[in-house]
N, C-alpha and C positions, 0 to 999 in steps of 0.2 A: 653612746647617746644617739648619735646622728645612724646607727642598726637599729636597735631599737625604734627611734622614730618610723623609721622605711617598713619595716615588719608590720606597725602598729597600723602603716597607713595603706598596705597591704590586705591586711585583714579587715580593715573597714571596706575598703573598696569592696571586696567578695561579699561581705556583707549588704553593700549596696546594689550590688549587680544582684545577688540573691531577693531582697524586697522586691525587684523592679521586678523579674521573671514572677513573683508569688501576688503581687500586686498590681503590677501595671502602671499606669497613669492613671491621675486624681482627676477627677472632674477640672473641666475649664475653670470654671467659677471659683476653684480655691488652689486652684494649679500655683507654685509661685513662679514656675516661666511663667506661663499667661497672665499674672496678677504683672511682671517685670516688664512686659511685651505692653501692657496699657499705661502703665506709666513713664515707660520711657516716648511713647505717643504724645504724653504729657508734654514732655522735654522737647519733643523736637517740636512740638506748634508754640515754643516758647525760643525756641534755638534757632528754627532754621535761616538759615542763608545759603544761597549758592555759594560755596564757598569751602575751600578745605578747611581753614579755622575754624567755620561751625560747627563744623561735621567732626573736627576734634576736638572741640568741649563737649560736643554732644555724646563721643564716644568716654569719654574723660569722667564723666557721669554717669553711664553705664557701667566702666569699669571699677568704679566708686561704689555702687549701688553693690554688684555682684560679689566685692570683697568682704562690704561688710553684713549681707546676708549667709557668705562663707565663715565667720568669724562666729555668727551668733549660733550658729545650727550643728546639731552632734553629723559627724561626716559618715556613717552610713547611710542618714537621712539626707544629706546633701547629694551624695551619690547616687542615690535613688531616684531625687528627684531629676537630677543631669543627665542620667541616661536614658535610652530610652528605646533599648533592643526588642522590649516585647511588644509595642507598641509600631515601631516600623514594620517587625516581620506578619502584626495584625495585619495593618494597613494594605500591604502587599499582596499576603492571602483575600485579603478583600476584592481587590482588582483580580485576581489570577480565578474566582468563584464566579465571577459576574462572566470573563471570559471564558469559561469550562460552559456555563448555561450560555455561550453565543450572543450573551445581551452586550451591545456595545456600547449603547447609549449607557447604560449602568456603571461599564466598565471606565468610558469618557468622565464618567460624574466622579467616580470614587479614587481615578488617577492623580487629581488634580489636590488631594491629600500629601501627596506626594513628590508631584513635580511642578513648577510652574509654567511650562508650556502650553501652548493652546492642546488640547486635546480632540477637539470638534472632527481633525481630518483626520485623525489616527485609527489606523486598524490591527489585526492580530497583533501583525509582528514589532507594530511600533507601540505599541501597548504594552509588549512582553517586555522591549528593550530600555521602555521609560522605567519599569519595575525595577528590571534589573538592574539598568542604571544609578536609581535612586535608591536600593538596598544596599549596591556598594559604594556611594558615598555616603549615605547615612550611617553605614556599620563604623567610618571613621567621625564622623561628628554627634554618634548619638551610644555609642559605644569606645571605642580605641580610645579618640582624644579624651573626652573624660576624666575615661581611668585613667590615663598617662598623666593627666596634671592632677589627679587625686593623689595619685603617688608622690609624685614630683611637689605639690606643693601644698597638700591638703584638702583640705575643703575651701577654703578659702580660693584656692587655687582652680577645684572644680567648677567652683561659681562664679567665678571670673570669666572660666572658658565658655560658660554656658552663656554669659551674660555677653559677650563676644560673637558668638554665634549667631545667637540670637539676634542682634542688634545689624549685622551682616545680612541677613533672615530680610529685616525689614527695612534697610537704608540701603544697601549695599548693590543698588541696580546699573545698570548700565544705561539709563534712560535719561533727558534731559532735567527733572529734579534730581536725581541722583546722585550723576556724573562727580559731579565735584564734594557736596555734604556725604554721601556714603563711601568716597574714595577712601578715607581712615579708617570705617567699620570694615571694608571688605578687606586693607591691604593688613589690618591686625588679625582679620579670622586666617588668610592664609600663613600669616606668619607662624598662629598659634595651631595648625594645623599640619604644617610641614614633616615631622617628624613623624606624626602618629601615622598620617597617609603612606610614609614607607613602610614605618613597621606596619601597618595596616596589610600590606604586599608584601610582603616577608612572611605574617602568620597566612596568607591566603596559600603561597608556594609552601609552608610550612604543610597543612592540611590537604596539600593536592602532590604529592611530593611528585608523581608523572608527570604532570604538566610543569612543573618548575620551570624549566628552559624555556616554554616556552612564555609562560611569565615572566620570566625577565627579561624577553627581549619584548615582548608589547611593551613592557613599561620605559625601557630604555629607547625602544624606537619611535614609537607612538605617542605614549601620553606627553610627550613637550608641543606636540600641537593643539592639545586642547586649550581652551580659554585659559582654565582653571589651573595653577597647578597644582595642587592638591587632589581635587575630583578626576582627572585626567588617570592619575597615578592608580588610585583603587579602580575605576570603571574601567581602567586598563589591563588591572590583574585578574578583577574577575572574567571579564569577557574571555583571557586565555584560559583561566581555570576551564571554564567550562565551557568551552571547544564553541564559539560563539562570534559571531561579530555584531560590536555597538555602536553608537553614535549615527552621523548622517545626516541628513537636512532635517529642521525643524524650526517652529515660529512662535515667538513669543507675540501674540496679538497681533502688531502689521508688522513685528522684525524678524526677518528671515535671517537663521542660520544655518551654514552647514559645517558642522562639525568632523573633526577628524574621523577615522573609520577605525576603532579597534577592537582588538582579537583577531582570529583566526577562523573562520566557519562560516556556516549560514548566519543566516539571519535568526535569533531567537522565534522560542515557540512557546505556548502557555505552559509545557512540559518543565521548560528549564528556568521558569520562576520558582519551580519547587525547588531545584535543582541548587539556584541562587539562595533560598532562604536555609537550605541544608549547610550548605558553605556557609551561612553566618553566623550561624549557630553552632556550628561547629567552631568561629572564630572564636567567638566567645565564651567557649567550655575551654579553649587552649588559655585563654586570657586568664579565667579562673586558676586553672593548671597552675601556670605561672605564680602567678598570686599568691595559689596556696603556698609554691615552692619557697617563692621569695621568706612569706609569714615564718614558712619551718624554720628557714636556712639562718635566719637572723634568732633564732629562737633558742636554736641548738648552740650557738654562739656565747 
């Protein structure tokens, strides 16, 4: 029973990551992230307090909200709607077109899809390295984790993750509202990300098989100094895959950070945002791989 279930939920996942690559992302307006993202809006102008306890009924609703739209929906559609690989590596190519045409003001406007830093003082290279930054952690939160709790726990389990993220997304700041109300949204997204972000670094060394060594030592040396530990782990592995170095000062509106320095190399070029989006897409045809192996393996049983 408990093969069979794995197999069944194998083959939906593929199935879901197949929709998403053939269709994409729904319109805002009927999206059901974006429908989940305004009304958990609702929730917190009815929730908030400074305060960890509000910040966990506020998550506590969330979590609530995301299980039982897991429950109601067939789980390739759920999967579909959670992931959302073809839709980052758009976004990506977006910025990487505006900087091939030289336009930077364009390239400032369509980064910010992407990351939340100021973008106003960035140029080439910090243009390239916010992309790639944000392709390899979004390949873990808009791809890997997903599927990993699709598997692991269904659909129910994917809409959870999403509805976690998500709520992380928009509570989950480091700024005086935040501090303390998004402190349970941000420390459940890492929790519920921890694992995917290794094996995240795992298939990245799986597909770069040269570079491995030295993936695993950015991510064993490096990434414990970033913020994050989750995003620290993947922007760690990529920038080795692809002979690169990431992070470095940046400002979120008047907050200055400077962030750890990893990889190995120069500084990224508009070249190796293709570079970045080939590696993620190739993460994700291994994912499938897998998937299918698993669907067989339990089939053949």
């Amino acid at each position: 029973m408990v093969t069979s279930r794995l197999g069944n939920r194998a083959r939906d996942a593929i199935a879901g990551l197949l929709l998403d690559q053939l269709f994409g992302e729904p319109p805002t307006a009927i999206h059901p992230v974006a429908g989940f993202g305004r009304c958990m809006e609702l929730v917190e102008a009815k929730l908030y307090r400074d305060s960890r306890t509000a910040g966990t009924a506020y998550e506590t609703v969330a979590v609530a909200l995301g299980y039982g739209a897991g429950r109601i929906a067939a789980e390739p559609i759920t999967v579909a709607t959670v992931v959302a690989g073809r839709e980052l590596r758009r976004a990506a190519a977006r910025v990487r077109d505006a900087l091939v045409a030289d336009d930077l003001d364009c390239a400032r406007e369509r980064v910010v899809a992407l990351v939340g830093r100021d973008p106003s003082r960035l140029v080439h290279s910090e243009l390239a390295a916010a992309v790639i930054e944000s392709v390899a952690e979004n390949t873990v939160d808009a791809v890997v984790a997903p599927v990993c709790w699709a598997v692991a726990a269904g659909a129910a389990g994917a809409s959870v993750y999403r509805a976690v993220n998500t709520t992380d997304a928009m509570v989950g700041h480091r700024n005086p509202r935040y501090e303390n109300f998004g402190w349970p949204a941000a420390r459940l997204d890492d929790l519920a990300n921890y694992v995917p972000a290794r094996l995240t670094a795992g298939l990245v060394a799986l597909v770069r098989p040269a570079r491995s060594r030295a993936i695993g030592r950015a991510v064993r040396a490096q990434a414990p100094a970033h913020p994050s530990p989750n995003a620290g782990v993947a922007e760690a592995a990529f920038a080795a895959a692809l002979g690169v170095e990431l992070g470095g000062p940046l400002h979120y509106g008047e907050r200055h950070e400077d962030r750890p320095r990893l990889g190995y190399g120069p500084r990224p070029t508009v070249a190796d945002i293709d570079r970045a989006l080939a590696l993620a897409a190739q993460i994700e045809l291994v994912i499938a791989t897998l998937l299918s192996a698993i669907y067989l393996g339990t089939r053949t049983r």
